[in-house]
Structures are given as structure tokens and as C-alpha cells.
LUMMIDO-433852 format. One record per atom (N, C-alpha, C, O): residue in one letter; y, z, x. Coordinates in steps of 0.001 Angstrom, whole numbers, plus 500000, padded with zeros to 6 digits. Layout:
<atoms>
AYZX;...
</atoms>
This chain:
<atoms>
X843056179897500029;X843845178941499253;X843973177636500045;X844058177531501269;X843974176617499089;X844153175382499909;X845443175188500976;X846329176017500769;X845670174404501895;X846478174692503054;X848146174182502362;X849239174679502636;X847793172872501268;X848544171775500591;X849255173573499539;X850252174275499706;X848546173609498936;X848856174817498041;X849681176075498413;X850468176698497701;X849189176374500134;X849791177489500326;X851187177375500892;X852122178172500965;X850986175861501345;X852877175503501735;X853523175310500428;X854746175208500341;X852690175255499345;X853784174572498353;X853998176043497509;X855115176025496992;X853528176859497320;X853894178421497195;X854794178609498147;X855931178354497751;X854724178968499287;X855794178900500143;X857373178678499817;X858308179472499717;X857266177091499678;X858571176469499315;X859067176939497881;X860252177040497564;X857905177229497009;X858991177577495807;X859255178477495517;X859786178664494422;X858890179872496755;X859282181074496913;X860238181210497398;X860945182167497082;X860757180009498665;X862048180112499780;X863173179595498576;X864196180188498235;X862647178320498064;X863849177571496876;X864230179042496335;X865312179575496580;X863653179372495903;X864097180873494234;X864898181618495302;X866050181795494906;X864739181974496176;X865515182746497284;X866840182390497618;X867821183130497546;X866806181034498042;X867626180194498483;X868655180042497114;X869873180161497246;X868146179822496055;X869155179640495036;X869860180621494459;X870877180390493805;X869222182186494714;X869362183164494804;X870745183679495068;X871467184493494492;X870896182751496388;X872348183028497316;X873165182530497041;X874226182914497531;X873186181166495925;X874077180253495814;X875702180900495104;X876746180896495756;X875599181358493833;X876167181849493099;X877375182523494204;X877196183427495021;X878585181791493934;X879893182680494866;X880028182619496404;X880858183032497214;X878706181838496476;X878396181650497801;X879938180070498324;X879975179043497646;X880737180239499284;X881604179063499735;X880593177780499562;X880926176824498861;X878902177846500488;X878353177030500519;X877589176558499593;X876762175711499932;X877674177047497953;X877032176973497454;X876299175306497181;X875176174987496790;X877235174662497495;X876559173525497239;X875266173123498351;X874090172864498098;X875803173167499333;X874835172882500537;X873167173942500094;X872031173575500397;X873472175080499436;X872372176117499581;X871198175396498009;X869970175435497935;X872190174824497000;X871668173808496242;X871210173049496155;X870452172800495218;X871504172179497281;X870430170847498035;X869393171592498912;X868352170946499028;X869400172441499374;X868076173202500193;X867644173358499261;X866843172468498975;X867786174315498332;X866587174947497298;X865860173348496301;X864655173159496134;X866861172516495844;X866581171319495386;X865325170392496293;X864399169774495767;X865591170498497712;X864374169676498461;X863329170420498441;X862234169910498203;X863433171481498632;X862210173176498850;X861540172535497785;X860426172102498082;X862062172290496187;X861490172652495245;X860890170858495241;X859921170621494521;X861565169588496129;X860742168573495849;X859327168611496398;X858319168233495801;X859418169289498023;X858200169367498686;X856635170441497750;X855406170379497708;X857637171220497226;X856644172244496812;X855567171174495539;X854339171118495473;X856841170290494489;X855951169408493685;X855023168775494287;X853869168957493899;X855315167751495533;X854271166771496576;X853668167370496782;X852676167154496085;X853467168518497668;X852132169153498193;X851416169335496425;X850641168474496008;X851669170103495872;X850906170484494594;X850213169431494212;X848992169490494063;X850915168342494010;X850546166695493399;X849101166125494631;X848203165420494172;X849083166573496235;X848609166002497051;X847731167056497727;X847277167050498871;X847610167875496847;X845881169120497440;X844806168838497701;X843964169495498313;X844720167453497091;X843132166969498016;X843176166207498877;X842234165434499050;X844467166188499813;X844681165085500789;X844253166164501706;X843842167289501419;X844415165647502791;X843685166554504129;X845355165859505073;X845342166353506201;X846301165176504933;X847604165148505277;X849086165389504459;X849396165384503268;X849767165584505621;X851276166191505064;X851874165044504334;X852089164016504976;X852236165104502788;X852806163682502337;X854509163325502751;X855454164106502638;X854541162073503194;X855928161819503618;X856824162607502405;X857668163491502550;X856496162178501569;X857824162517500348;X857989164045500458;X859081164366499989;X857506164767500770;X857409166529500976;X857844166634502730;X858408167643503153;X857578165734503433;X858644165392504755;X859782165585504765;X860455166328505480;X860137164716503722;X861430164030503793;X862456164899503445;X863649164868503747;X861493166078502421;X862377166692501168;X862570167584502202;X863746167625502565;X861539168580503022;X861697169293503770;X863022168721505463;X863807169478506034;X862874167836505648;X863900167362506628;X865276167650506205;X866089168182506962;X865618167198504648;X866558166913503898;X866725168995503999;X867590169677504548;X866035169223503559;X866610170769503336;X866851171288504380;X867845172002504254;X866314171308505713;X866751171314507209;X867930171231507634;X868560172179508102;X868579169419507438;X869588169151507491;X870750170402506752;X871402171296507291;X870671170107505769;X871702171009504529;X871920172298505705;X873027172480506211;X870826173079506030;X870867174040506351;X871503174631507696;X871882175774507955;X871488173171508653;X871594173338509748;X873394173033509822;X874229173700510432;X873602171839509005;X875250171437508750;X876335172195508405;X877465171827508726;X876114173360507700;X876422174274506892;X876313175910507572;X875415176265508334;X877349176703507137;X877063178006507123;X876401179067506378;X876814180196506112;X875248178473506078;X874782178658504697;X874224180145504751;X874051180727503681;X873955180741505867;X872873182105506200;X871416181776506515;X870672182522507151;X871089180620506021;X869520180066505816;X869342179411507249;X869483178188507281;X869063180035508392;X868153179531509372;X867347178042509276;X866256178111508711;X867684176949509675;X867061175827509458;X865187176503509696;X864266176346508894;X865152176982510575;X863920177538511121;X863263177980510263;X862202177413510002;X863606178974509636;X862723179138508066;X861934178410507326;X861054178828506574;X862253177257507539;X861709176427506658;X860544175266507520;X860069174257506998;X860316175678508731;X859173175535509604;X857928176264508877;X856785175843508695;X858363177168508616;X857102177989508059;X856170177237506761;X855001177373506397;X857326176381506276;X856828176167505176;X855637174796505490;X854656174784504745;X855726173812506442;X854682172957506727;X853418173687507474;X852284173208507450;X853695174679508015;X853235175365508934;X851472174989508773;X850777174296509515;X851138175643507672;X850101175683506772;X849016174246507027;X847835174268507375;X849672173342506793;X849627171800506438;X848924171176507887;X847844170718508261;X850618171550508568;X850444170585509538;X849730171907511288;X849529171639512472;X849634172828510714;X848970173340511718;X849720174084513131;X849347174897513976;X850940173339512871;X851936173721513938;X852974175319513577;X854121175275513133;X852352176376513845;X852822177420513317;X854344177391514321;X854461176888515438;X855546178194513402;X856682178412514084;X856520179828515363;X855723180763515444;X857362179518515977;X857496180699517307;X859164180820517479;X860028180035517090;X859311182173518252;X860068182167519219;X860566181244520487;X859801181460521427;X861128180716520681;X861034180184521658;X861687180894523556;X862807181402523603;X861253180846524215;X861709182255524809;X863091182279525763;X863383181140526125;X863611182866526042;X865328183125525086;X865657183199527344;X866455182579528046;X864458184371527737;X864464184395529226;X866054185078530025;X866796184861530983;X865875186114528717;X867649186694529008;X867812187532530302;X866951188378530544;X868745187377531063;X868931188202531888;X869901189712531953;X870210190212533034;X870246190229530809;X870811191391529994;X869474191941529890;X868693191478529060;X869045193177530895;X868530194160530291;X868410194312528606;X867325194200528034;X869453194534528023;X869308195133526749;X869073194265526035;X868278194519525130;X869884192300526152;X868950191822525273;X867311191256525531;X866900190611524567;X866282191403526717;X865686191612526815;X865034192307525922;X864469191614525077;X864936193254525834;X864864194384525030;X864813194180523072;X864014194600522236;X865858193486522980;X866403192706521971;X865158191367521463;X864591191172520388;X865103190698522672;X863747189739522411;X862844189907521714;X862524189373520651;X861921191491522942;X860642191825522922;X860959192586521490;X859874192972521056;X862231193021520417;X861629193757519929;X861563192614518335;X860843192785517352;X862602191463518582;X862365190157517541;X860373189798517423;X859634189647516450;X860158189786518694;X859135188929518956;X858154190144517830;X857498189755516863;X858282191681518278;X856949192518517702;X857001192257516022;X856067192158515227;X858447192188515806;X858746192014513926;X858808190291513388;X859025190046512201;X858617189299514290;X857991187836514110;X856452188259513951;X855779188157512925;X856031188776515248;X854194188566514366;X853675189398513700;X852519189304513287;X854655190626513418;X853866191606511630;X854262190949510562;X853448190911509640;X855849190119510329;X855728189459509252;X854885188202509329;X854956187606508254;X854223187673510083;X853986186587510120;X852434186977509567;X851668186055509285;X852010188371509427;X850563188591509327;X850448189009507533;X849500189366506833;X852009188741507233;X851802189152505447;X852456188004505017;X852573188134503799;X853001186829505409;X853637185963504743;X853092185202503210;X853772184835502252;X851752185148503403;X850497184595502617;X850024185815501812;X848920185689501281;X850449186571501695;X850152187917500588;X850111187187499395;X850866186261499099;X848808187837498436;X848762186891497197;X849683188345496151;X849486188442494940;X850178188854496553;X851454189677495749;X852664189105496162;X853278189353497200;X853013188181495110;X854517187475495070;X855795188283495608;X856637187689496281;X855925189611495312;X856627190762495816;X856995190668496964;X858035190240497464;X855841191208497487;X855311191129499306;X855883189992499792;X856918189905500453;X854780188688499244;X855162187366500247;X857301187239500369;X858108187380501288;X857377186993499259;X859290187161498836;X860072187910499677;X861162187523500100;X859384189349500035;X859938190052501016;X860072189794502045;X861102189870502715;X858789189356502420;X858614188660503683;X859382187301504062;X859569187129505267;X859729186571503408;X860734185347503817;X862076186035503471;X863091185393503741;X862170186878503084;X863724187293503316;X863867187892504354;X864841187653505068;X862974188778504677;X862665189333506416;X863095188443507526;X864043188571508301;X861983187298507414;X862209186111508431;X863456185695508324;X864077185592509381;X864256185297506859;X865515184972507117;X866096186004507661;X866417185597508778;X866419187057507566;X867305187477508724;X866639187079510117;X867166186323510933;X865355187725510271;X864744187660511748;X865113186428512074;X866034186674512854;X865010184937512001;X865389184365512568;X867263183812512483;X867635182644512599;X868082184899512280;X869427184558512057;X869915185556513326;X870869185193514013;X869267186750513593;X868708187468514393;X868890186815515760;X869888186787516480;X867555186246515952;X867352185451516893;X868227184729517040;X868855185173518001;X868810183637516593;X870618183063516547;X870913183328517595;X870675182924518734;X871882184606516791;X872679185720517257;X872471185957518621;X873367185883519462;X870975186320518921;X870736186542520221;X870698184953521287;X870909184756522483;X870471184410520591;X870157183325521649;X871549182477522232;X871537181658523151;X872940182984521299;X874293182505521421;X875000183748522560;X875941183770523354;X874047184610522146;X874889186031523412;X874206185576524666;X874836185647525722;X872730185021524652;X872211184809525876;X872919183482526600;X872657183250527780;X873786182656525883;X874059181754526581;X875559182000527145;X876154181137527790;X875924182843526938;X877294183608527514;X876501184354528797;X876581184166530011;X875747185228528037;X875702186510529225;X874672185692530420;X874713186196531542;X873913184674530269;X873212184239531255;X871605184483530834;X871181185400530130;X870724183260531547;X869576183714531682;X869006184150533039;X869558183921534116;X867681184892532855;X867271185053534245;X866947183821535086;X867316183610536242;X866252183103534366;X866430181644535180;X867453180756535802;X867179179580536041;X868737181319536102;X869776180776535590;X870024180624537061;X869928181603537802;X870381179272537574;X870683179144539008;X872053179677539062;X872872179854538159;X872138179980540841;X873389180803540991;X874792179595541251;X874797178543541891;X875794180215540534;X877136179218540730;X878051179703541972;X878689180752541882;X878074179228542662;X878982179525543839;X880405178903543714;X880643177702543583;X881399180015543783;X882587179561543984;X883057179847545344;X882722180714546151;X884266178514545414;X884669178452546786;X886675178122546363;X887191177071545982;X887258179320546605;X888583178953546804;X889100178059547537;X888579177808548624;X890322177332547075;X890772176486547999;X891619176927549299;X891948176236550263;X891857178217549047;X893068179156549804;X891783180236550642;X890775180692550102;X892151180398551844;X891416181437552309;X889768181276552711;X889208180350552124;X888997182011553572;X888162182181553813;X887017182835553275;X885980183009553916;X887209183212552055;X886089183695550697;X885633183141550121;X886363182413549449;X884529183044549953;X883578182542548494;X882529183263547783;X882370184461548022;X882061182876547239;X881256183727546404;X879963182939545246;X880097181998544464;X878783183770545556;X877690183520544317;X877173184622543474;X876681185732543673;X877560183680542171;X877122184740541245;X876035184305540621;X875730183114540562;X875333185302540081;X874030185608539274;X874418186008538167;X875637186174538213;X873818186354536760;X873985187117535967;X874068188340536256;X873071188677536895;X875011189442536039;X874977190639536293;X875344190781538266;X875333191853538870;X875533189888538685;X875693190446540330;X876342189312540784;X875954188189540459;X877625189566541755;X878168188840542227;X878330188695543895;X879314189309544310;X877646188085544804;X878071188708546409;X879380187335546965;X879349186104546951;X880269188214547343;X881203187976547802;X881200187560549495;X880826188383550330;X881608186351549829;X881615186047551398;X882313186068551966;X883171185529551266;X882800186306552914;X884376186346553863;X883721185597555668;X883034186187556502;X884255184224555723;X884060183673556682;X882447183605557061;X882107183959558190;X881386183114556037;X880061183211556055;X879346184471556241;X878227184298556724;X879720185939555954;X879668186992556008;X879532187590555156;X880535187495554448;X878445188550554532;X879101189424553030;X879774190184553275;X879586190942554227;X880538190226552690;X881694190993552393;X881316192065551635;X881212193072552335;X881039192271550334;X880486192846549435;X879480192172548453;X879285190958548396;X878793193232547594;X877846192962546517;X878224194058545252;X878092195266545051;X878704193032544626;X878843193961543277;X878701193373541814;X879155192371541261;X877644194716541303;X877375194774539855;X878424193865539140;X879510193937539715;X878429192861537837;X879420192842537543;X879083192705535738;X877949192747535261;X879951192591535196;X879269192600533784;X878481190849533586;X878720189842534253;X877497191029532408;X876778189989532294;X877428189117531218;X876780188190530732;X878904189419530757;X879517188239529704;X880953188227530894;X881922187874530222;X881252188397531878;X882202188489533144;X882685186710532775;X881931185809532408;X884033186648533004;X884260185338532495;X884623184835534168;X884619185572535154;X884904183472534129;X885059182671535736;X886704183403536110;X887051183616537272;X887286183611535313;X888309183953535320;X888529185325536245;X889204185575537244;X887762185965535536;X887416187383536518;X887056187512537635;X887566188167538544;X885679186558537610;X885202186483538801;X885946185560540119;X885445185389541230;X887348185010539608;X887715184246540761;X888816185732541476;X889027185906542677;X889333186582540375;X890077188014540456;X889365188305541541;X889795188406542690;X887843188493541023;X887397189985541942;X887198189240543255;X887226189809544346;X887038188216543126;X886978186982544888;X888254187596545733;X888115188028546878;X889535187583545020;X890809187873545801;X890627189672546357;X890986190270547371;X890065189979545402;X890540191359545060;X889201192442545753;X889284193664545628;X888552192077546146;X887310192982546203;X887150193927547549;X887411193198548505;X886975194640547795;X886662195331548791;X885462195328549825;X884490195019549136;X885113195482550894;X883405195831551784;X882976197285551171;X883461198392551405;X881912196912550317;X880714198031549694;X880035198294550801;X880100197723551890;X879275199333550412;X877817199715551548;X876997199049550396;X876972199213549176;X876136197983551531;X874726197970550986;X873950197602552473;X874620197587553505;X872781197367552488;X871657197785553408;X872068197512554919;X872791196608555338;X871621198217555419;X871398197704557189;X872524198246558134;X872614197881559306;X873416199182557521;X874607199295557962;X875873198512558032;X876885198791558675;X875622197365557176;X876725196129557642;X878297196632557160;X879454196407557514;X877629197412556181;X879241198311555656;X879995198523556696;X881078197951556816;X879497199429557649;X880017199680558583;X880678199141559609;X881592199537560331;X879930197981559526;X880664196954560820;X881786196324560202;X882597195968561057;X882205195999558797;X883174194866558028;X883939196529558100;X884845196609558929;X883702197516557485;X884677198679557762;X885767199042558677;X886844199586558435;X885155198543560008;X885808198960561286;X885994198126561588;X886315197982562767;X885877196555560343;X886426195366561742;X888077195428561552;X888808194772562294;
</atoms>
């Protein structure tokens, strides 16, 4: 199918979807102007199938439905609607990578990422059924992704340089990581401990006052033990 054609199927599959939700919906208005631009871009491309470029006016409509989507609590992932130039302009949507340092949402990523590229391998199904299913899929999957990418910015990434706190009282400080905190006493560790990966500063200034000498390697336990 032509590339102009298959974005503009696209859009007037996401619009019918999108309008779908409106009814009772708080946002209904906002979800009305999305499906309303969906359905301008889908006319432009149709009107512009023998162009070999993306027409501004199917830009614009698509920006415009973006906006709505992004302003609003609408459920509709601005991102969704990447898919729909996709075709056109060549620039397929992705994940972008999230680099969590939570074990589990790790886990959480890799398993967004395996159900992004099976729907992404039926989106273009010439059974209206199918394709329909499939952008309701992606709308969650990428609401999904959201979700995850708002927990990753609490719980930390692995990339995530370490924050060192330094009391104003006393001879302790401390750097934390996601998930691990080592505690110093007079340029010394003191301890190393696990700590949770959504641990607020609040806590972590607690466990600064409050913490005990752990064993970890080399015997040093032993020496802060008996000092």
C-alpha cells in the first residue's frame, strides 16, 4: 500500500478509537479535537498519495492532535500518534531507554520492549479487526511505558550519579546510589546498606544518624566493631 495511504488508514482507525472514548469521558472535549485532527490528516494524506512528502496541513493536524493529547488527561498517549507519520516520514516510533536501576522494573522494560515489536509487526494488517486491536494495544503499551518511566524517575536510574550527603552536625556522611547507601564516619565506612530504590532524602538523612558498622569485605567490620 502506498506509504501516504497507509498513514492515512492509520489515522482514521486511531480517530474512530479515539472518539470511541469520548462519550462520559471528563475529557471529552480534548479527546474530540484529537479524533477531529486524526481525521484532518487522514483526508491530506488521502488527497496527497502521489506526493513522495509529508503535507504540512496533515502536520499540523497531527501536531494539533498531539497537543490535545499531551495537555489533557485524556488516556491517549501523545506517542501513539507517532505511529501514524511513521509510514510517510520514515521515522518509526521506539522506546526510548528508560536505563532503570530497579531490578524489577528492568524487567518491566525488557518485557514493554518484547510487546512494542510484536505489535509493531501487525499494525498494517489489511484486517481492520486486527490493525484496531493493535492501536488499542499500543495505547495502553505506551501508557504503560508512562507509568514506568514516572516510577523510574523516583526509584532512580542506573546511570544515575551518586548524591552525597553531608550533615552539618557530626562527623558522617554518606553516598547514595539507587538501591545502596554507604555511610562514612570521619572518612571511614562505617557501613553499606541495601536500601529501598523509592527511599526518600528524608530517610536517608535517618539512616545517616541512625545506622550501625555492617560486615562487609576485608574484615573492616571488625576493626569499627572494637573501636
Amino acid at each position: 500500500m502506498n506509504t501516504h495511504l497507509t498513514a492515512a488508514t492509520r489515522a482514521q482507525l486511531l480517530a474512530k478509537i479515539v472518539r470511541g472514548h469520548a462519550p462520559d469521558h471528563p475529557e471529552a472535549n480534548a479527546l474530540r479535537t484529537i479524533a477531529r485532527n486524526l481525521m484532518r490528516a487522514a483526508k491530506e494524506l488521502r488527497e496527497t498519495a502521489d506526493s513522495d512528502r509529508f503535507p504540512d496541513a496533515a502536520d499540523q493536524a497531527l501536531w494539533r492532535a498531539r497537543m490535545a493529547a499531551a495537555r489533557a488527561d485524556t488516556g491517549i498517549p501523545a506517542a501513539v500518534i507517532d505511529h501514524i507519520s511513521a509510514p510517510v516520514n520514515g521515522y518509526a516510533p521506539d522506546l526510548p531507554d528508560l536505563l532503570p536501576a530497579d531490578p524489577e522494573h528492568v524487567r518491566q522494560e525488557n518485557e514493554l520492549r518484547a510487546r512494542f515489536v510484536d505489535l509493531s509487526r501487525h499494525l498494517d494488517c489489511r484486517d481492520e479487526d486486527v490493525a484496531n486491536a493493535v492501536l488499542i494495544a499500543l495505547i495502553r503499551l505506551h501508557s504503560d511505558y508512562d507509568r514506568l518511566a514516572a516510577d523510574v524517575a523516583v526509584h532512580g536510574r542506573a546511570d544515575q550519579l551518586p548524591t552525597t550527603y553531608r550533615p552539618h552536625e557530626g562527623g558522617r556522611t554518606a553516598v547514595h546510589l539507587p538501591g545502596h547507601l554507604t555511610v562514612f564516619d570521619g572518612g571511614l565506612i562505617l557501613a553499606e546498606v541495601a536500601v529501598p530504590f523509592d527511599i526518600t532524602p528524608g530517610q536517608i538523612w535517618q539512616l545517616i544518624k541512625t545506622v550501625q558498622p555492617a560486615a562487609f569485605i576485608d574484615g573492616l567490620s571488625a576493626e569499627l566493631a572494637s573501636a
